[in-house]
N, C-alpha and C positions, 0 to 999 in steps of 0.2 A: 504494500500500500504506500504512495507519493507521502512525502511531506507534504500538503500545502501551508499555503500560506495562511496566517492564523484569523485573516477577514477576509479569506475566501469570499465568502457570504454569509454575513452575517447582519444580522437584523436587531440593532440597540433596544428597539421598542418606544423609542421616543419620538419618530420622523427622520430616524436618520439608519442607510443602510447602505451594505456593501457589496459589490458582485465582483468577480474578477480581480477581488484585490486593490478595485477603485472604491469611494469613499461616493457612490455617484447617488444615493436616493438623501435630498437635503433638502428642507421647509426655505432654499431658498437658490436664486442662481450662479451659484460657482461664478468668483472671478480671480482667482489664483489658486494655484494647484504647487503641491510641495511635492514631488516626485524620490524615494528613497529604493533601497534595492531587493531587504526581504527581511520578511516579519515571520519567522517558522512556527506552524503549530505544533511547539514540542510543549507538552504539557507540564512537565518535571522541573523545567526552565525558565520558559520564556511565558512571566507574566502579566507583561503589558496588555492594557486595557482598550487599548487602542492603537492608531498608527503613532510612533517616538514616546511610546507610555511608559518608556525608562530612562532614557536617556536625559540631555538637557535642551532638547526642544521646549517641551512646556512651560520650566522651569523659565525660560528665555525669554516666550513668549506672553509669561505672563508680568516678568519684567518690564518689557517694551510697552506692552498693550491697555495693562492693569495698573503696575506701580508708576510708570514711566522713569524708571530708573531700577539700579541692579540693589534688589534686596533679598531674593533667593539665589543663595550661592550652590544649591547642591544639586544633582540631577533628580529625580522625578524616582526615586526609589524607596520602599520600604527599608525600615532602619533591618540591617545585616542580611537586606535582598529577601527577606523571609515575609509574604502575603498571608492573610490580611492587613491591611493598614490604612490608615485615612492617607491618600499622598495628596499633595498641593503642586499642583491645582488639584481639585476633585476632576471627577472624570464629567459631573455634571458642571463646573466651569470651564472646560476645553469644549461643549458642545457651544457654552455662549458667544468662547470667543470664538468657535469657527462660524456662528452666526453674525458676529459683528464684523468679522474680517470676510465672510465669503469665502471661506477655505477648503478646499478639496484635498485630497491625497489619494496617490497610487505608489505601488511599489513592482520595481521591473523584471521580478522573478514571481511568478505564479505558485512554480512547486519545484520540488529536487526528488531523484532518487525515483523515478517514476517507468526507466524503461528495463525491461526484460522480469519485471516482479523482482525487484534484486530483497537480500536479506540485509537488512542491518541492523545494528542495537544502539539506543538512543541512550546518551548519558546526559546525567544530570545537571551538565554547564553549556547548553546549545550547541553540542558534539553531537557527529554520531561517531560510530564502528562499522566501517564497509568495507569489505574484503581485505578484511585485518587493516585497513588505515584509519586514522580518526581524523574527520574533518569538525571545522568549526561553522555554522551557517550562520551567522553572523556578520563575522569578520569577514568583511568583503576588499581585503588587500589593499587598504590603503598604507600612504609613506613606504612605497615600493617592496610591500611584502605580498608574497603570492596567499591569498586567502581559499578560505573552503569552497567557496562558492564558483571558483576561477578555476577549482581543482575537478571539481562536478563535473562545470561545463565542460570540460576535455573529455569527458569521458562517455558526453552525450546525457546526463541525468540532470537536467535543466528544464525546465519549460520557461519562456520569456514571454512575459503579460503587455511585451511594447506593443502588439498590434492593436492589442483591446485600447491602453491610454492614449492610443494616437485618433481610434476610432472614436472615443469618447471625445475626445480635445476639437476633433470634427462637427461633432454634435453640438457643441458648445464653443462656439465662436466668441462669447460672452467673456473665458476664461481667458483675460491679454496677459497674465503673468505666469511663468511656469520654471520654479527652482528644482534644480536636481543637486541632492544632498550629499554631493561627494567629488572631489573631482575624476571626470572623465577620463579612466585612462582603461586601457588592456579592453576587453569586452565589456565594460561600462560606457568607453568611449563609442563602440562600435551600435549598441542601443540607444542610448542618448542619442547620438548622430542622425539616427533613423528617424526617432521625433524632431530634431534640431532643422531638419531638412528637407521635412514633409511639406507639400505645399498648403496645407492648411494653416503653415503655423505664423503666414507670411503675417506682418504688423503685429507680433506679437514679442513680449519681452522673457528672453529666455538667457540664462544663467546659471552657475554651478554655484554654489556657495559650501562656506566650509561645514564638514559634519559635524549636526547636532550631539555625536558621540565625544566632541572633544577633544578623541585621540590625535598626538602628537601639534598640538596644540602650543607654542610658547606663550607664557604668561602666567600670573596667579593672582585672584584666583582664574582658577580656568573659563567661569560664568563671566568676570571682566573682559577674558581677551577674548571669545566667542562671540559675545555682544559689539564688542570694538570692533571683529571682523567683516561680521554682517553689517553693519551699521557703515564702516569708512574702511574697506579693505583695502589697499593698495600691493596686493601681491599680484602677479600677473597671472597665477595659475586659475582662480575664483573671482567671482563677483560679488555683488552686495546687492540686499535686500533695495527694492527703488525706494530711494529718500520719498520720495515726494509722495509713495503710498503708505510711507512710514509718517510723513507729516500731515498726511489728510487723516491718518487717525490719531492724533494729537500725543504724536510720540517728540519728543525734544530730545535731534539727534546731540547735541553737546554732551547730555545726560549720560551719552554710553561712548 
């Protein structure tokens, strides 16, 4: 049986639902879409509540959007990664602010692990065990490290969700912003690309910004230099968040 993805489809119960691993059934119309790589339903593991429900996306976002300045320094996780917990944001203030912002999300890996019925054993850190190797499905090889998911693809046990996001993105001409959570490189780049270069996407503002994950990151705390990324990056590899949809919702870029 595939891993899929862990919002495959799935249905909040509040007007908000997921097909494909898009974020597409919402009480309102998408005008910017966060694009990341893969969200695995390993159940031992990975207990994000949502799309970046551990990381310091939220954590970020509720800085910019809610404090207008940095006063959650930590990522979006229960104390010692151990569920249950209240985390901050609640999972019912990330539905507000994807209604105040208009916010969509997809991720460009469907499923892994899906052709020939292969066996594996899932371990307890978003590993698995496949013909005695252990991959990571997470780790998608950034800062020039070859990751699990770049190790799959070789092997053909990938499914890639780019045709559904570009079909959707068609749908919704609406959506003029479209960030991808990582910089494009190896087979990232080669997906990306595919959306970057559809002709749907012509007038529309597309960019890599740096990941919500933090990893290899200079700065401390690490919520400072992420927020100064997104906000005034000057690295040539990423882009930034558009000022000017960060200033129409009363964000004051000095603050970060």
């Amino acid at each position: 049986m595939p891993i899929q993805h862990k919002f495959y489809q799935t249905n909040f119960g509040n007007g908000f639902e997921t097909h494909n691993a898009i974020f597409d059934i919402t009480p309102y119309k998408p005008e910017v879409m966060i694009v990341g790589t893969f969200n695995p339903d390993t159940p031992n593991a990975n207990f994000a509540d949502f799309f970046y429900g551990r990381n310091f996306f939220w954590t970020a976002f509720k800085n910019l959007f809610i404090h207008n300045a940095v006063v959650i320094l930590n990522r979006r996780m229960p104390p010692n990664g151990i569920p249950p917990a209240i985390l901050n944001p609640t999972l019912k203030e990330i539905f507000q602010l994807c209604l105040k912002l208009k916010l969509t999300f997809s991720d460009l890996v469907l499923e892994v692990l899906h052709k020939n019925n292969p066996n594996y054993q899932l371990l307890p850190n978003d590993n698995v065990i496949f013909n005695g190797v252990e991959y990571n499905l997470i780790q998608d090889g950034q800062n020039g490290n070859v990751g699990g998911l770049q190790q799959l693809n070789a092997l053909g046990q990938v499914i890639w969700n780019t045709q559904n996001i570009i079909n959707y993105l068609c749908d919704n001409p609406q959506i003029k912003a479209i960030y991808f959570t990582r910089r494009p490189t190896g087979i990232w780049a080669e997906q990306w690309n595919l959306i970057v270069n559809h002709h749907c996407m012509a007038g529309r503002f597309l960019t890599n910004i740096f990941s919500p994950s933090g990893q290899g990151l200079a700065g401390n705390p690490r919520m400072n230099a992420l927020l100064h990324h997104w906000v005034h990056n000057n690295n040539t590899n990423f882009g930034q968040l558009d000022n000017n949809w960060l200033l129409n919702n009363g964000v004051n870029l000095n603050n970060f």
